[in-house]
C-alpha positions as CSV (number, residue, x, y, z in Angstrom):
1,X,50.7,136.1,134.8
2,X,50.0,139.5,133.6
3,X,47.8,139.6,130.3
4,X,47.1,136.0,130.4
5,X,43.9,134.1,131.4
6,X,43.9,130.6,133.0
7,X,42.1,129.0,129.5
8,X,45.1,130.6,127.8
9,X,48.1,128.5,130.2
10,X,45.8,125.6,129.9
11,X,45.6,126.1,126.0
12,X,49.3,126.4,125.3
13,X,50.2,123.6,128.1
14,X,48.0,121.3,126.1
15,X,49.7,122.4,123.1
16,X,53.1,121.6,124.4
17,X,52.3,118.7,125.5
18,X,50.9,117.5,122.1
19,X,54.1,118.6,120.6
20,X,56.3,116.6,123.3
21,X,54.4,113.3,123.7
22,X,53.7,111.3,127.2
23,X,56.5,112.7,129.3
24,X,56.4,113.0,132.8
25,X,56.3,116.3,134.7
26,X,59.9,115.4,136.3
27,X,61.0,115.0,132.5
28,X,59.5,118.0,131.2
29,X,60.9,120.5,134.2
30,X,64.6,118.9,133.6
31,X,64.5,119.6,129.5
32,X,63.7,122.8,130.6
33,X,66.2,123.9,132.6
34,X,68.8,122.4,130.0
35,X,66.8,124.4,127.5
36,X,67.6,127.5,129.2
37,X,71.4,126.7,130.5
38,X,72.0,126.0,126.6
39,X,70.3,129.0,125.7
40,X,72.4,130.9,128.2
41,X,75.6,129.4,127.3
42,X,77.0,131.4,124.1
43,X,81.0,129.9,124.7
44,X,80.1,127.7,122.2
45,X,79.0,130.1,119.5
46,X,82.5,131.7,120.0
47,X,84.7,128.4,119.5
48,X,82.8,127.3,116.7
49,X,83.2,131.4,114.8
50,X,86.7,130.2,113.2
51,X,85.3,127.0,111.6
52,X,82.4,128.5,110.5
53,X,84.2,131.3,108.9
54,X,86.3,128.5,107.6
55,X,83.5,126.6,106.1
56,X,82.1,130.3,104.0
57,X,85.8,130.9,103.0
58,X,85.8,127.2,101.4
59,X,82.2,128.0,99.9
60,X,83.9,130.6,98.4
61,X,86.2,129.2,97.3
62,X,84.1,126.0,95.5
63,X,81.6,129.0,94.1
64,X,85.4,129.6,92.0
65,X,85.0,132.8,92.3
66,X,88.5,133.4,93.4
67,X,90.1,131.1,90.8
68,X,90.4,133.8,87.2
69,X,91.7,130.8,85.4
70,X,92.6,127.3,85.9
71,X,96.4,127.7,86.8
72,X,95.2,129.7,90.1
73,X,93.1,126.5,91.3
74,X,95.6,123.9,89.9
75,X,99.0,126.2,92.0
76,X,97.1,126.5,94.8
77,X,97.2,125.1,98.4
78,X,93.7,125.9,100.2
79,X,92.8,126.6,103.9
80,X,90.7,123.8,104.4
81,X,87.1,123.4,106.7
82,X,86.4,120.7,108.3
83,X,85.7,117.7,106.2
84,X,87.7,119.4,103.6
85,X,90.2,117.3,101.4
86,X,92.3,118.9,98.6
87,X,94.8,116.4,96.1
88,X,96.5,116.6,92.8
89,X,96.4,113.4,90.3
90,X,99.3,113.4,87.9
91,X,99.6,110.7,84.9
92,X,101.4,110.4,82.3
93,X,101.5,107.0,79.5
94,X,103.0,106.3,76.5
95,X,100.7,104.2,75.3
96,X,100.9,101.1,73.6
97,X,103.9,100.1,75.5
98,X,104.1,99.4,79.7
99,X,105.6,102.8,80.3
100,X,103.6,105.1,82.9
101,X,104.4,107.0,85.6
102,X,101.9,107.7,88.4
103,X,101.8,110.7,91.4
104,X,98.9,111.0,93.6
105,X,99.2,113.7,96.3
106,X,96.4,114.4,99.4
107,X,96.1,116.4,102.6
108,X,93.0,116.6,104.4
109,X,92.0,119.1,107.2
110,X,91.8,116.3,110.0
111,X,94.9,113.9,111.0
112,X,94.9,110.8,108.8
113,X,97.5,107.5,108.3
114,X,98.7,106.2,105.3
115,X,99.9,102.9,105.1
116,X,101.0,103.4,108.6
117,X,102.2,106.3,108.6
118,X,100.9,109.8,110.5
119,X,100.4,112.5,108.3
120,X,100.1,116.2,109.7
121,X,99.1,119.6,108.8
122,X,102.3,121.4,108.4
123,X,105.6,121.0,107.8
124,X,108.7,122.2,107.9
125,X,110.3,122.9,104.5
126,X,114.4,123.0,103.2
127,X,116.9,125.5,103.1
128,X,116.2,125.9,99.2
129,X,112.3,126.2,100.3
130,X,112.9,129.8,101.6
131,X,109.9,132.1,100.8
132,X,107.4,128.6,99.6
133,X,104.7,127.5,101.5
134,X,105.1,123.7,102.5
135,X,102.5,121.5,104.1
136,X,102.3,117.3,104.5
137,X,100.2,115.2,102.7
138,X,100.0,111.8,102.0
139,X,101.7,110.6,98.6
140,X,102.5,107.8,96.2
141,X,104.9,108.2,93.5
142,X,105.6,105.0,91.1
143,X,106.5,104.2,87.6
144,X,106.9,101.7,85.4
145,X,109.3,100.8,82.3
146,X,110.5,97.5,82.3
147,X,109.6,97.0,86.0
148,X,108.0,98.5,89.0
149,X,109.6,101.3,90.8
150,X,108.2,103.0,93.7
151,X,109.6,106.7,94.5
152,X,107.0,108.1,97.0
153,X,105.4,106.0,99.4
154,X,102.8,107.2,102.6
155,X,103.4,110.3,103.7
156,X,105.5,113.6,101.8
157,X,105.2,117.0,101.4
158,X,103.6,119.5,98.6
159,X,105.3,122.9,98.4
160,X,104.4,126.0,96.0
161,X,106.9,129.0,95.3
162,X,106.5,132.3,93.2
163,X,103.5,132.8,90.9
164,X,102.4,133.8,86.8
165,X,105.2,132.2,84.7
166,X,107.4,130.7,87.2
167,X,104.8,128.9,89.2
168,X,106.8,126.0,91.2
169,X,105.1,123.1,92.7
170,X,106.7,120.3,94.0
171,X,106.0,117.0,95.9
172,X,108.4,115.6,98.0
173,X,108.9,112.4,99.8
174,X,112.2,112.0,101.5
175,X,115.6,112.0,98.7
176,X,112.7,112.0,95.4
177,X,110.3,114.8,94.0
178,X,108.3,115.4,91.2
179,X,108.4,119.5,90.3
180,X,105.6,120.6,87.8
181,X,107.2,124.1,86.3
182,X,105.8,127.0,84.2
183,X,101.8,128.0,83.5
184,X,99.5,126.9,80.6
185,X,99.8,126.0,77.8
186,X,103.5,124.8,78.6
187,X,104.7,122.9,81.3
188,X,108.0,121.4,82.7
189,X,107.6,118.4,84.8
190,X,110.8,116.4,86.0
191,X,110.8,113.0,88.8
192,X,114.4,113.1,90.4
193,X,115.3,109.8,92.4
194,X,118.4,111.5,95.1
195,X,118.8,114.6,93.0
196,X,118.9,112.4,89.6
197,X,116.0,113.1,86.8
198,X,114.6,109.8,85.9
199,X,111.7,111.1,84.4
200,X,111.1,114.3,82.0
201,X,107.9,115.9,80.3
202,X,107.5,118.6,78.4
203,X,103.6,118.7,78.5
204,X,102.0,120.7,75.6
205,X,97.5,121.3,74.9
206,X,96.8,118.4,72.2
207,X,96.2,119.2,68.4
208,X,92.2,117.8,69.2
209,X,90.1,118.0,71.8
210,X,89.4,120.2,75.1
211,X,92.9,121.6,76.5
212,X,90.9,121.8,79.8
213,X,88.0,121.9,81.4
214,X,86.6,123.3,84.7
215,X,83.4,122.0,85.1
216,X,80.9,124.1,87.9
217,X,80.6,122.8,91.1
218,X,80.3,118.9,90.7
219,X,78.3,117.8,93.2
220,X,76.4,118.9,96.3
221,X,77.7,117.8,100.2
222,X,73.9,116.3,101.6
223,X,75.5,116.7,104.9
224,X,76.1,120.5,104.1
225,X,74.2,121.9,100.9
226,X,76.6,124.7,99.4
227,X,79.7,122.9,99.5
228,X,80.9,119.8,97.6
229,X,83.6,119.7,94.9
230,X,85.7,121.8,92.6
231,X,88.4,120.1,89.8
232,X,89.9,121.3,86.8
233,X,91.1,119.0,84.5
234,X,94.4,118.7,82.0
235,X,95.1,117.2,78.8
236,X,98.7,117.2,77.3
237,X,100.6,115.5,75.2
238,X,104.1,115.4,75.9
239,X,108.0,114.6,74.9
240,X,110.7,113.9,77.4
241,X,112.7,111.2,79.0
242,X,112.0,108.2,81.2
243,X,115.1,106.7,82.7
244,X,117.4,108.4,79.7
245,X,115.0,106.7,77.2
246,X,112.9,109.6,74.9
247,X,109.6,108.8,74.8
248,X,106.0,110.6,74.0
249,X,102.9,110.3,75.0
250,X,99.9,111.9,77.5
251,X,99.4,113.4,80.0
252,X,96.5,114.2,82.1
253,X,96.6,116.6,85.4
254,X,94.0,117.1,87.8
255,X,93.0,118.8,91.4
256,X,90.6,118.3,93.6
257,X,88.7,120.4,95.9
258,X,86.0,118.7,98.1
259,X,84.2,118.6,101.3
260,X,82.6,115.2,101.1
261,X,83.9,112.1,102.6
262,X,85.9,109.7,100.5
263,X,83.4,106.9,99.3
264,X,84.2,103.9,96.6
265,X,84.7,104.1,93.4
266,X,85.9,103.0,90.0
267,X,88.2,105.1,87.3
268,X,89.2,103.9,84.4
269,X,91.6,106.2,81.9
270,X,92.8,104.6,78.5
271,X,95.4,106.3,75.7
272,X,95.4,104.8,72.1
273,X,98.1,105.2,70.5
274,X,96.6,107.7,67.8
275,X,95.6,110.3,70.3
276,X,92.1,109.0,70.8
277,X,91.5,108.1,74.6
278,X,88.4,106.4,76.7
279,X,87.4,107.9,80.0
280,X,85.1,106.2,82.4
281,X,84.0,107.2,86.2
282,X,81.2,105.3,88.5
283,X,81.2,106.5,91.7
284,X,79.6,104.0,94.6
285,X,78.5,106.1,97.7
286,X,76.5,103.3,99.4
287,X,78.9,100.1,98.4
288,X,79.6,98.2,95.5
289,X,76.2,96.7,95.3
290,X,73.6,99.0,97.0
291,X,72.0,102.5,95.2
292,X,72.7,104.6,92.3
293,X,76.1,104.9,90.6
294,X,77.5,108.7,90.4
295,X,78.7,109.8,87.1
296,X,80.4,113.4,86.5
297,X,79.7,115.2,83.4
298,X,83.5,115.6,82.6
299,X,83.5,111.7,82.5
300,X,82.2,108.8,80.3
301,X,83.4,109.7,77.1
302,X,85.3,107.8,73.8
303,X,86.7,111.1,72.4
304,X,88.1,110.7,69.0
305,X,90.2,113.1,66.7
306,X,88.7,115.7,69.1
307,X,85.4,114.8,69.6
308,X,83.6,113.3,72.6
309,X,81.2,110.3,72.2
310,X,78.9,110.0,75.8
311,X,78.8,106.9,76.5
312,X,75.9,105.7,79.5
313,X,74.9,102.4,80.9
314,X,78.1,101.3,81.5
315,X,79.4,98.6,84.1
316,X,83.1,97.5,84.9
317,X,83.5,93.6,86.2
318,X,87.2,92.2,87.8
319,X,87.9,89.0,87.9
320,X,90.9,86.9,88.4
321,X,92.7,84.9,85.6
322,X,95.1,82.8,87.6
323,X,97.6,85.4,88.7
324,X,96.1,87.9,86.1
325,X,93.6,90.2,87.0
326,X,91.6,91.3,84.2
327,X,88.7,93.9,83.8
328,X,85.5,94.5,81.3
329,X,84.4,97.6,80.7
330,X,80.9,97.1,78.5
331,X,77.7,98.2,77.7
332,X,75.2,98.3,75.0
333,X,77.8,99.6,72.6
334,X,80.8,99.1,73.9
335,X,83.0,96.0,74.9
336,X,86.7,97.2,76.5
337,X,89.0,94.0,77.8
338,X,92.0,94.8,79.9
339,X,94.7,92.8,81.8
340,X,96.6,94.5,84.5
341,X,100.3,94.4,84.6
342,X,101.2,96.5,88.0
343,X,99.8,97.2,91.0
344,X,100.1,100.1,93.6
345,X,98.1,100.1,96.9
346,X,97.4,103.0,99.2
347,X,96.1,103.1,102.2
348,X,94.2,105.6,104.9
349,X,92.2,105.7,108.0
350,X,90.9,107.9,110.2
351,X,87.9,107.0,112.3
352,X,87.1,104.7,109.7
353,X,89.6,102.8,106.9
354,X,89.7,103.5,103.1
355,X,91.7,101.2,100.4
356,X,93.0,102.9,97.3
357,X,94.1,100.4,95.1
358,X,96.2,101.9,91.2
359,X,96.5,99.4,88.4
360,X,98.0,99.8,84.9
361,X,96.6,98.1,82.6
362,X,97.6,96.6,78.7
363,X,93.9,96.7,76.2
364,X,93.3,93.3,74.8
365,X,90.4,94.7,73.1
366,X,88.0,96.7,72.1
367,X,85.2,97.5,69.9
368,X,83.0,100.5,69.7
369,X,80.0,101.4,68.1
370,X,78.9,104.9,67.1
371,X,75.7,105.4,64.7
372,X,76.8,103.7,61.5
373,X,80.6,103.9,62.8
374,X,82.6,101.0,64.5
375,X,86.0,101.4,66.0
376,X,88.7,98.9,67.1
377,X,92.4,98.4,67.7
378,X,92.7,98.3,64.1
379,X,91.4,101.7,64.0
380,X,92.6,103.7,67.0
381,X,95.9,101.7,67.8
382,X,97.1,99.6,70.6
383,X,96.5,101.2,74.3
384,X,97.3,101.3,77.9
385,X,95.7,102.7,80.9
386,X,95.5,103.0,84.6
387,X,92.1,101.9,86.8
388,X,91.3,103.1,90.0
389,X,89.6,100.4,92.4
390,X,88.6,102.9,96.0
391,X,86.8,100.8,98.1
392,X,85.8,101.7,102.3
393,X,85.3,105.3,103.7
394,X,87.4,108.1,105.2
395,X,84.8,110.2,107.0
């Protein structure tokens, strides 16, 4: 060709062919000529322009630079990318005694079953939804008082109406829903079985300790470096009813923002009855037994009278006691026995199957050790607790 010298072909042939390896000259001719038909072909640069502009929007979104204050992330329901999940935890205990009531909500951008059942995208909403916005997820509600009682179960619906003072939010599954009502500091959360409250909180910032928190990004997505997760976290305490009963206790509220798949873990959340609680988080992205444990900064605390004690090196063992299943959390300076009284499975797949199992659990004991300080029971009061076990994948 023009401009070139024979020595120069031969130089940059025997420099493509270094690069390549052996390959026959059939071989090399035919990755050419896909080469070129790919770089021809820009149809799939136009498909893919919505989920790409999906994917920035959610890096915006997880850079929080849209959310002014926590209410705006907490009433929100996102336009998720691919891979993106959003759900809301809701828990509230009275601890010492077996009361707790339990709401875990989910949607993710791609079709997924929960305990058999389909959940979609969108849905349609009521007659007394007019003006909310209304998509499925996949839901359990449960409490329990003197037994179990389960009120959501697979698949329901999370709505949001108005905004400011008079944010709405409900999740629905079937005749029940739980409503969360109002904007911080003061909420107004009620569980109605058929139209009938069997649940009421009015949820109030504790006298010690962070109200909230809403920690920077939490961790980075190795599949796509940018994105990962968002939460902001709640702590109440609270008044209110359960089944006509007045009661007190906490309450904790949290959403979720991620675009990571759904690996195992292990939660464990404990309320003394002084106020004080124990928060503990491992997360297990290669299995139970294989690589490093993930640990958030928000986690892994004994906070007491308002102040947090990190605690690190910590492992949590299960084991069966007859029909009791009991758990240890411990570590160099902390031993925390627990027995679990309830149990709530949930389900999901999707190309692959994840196992989300909810226990409460009753404290047996406890000891901690802080500097010169030791605290018990004796100290900080009885407790109870809930523990996550999430085992499998959802990809």
């Amino acid at each position: 060709m023009k401009g070139y010298t024979r020595s120069d072909w031969l130089r940059m042939k025997r420099g493509v062919s270094e690069w390549l390896g052996p390959m026959s000259k059939a071989s090399l001719e035919r990755r050419v000529r896909q080469w070129k038909k790919n770089a021809g072909d820009i149809s799939w640069r136009k498909s893919a322009a919505p989920l790409v502009e999906r994917m920035r929007s959610m890096k915006r979104l997880l850079e929080a630079r849209e959310y002014p204050h926590p209410d705006s992330f907490f009433f929100a329901i996102e336009d998720l990318p691919y891979m993106g999940k959003e759900y809301w935890f809701l828990y509230f205990v009275v601890p010492g005694s077996d009361g707790q009531v339990v709401i875990t909500a989910g949607r993710s951008q791609e079709p997924v079953t929960v305990n058999k059942t389909s959940v979609k995208d969108a849905a349609a909403g009521k007659a007394e939804d007019a003006g909310a916005k209304v998509v499925d997820c996949a839901a359990v509600c449960w409490m329990h008082t003197d037994k179990k009682e389960v009120f959501i179960d697979s698949g329901g619906q999370v709505g949001l109406s108005a905004s400011g003072k008079k944010r709405r939010m409900f999740f629905r599954g079937g005749p029940n829903e739980m409503v969360v009502e109002g904007a911080y500091p003061n909420f107004d959360i009620t569980l109605k079985k058929g139209g009938k409250e069997v649940f009421y909180a009015k949820a109030k910032p504790k006298k010690d300790g962070l109200p909230y928190e809403m920690p920077p990004r939490m961790m980075e997505n190795p599949l796509a470096k940018g994105f990962g997760m968002l939460l902001v976290n709640y702590y109440f305490d609270f008044v209110g009813r359960m089944k006509g009963r007045k009661v007190k206790g906490r309450a904790y509220l949290q959403k979720v923002v991620a675009t990571i798949p759904l690996a195992p873990w292990n939660w464990v959340r404990v309320e003394f009855k002084n106020g004080d609680s124990l928060d503990y988080f491992a997360g297990k992205p290669l299995g139970e037994k294989a690589g490093p444990q993930v640990h958030f900064p928000c986690n892994d605390f004994l906070e007491i009278r308002g102040r947090r004690i990190k605690m690190s090196g910590l492992r949590l063992h299960c084991y069966l006691d007859g029909e009791t299943r009991r758990w240890v959390l411990s570590g160099k300076n902390l031993f925390l026995s627990m027995e679990s009284y309830s149990l709530q499975p949930f389900s999901m797949k999707q190309n692959t199957q994840f196992q989300y199992d909810e226990y409460l659990v009753r404290v047996n004991d406890f000891i901690m050790k802080d500097g010169k300080e030791t605290y018990t029971l004796k100290d900080l009061g009885p407790a109870s607790g809930i523990i996550e076990d999430a085992y499998g994948y959802l990809l």
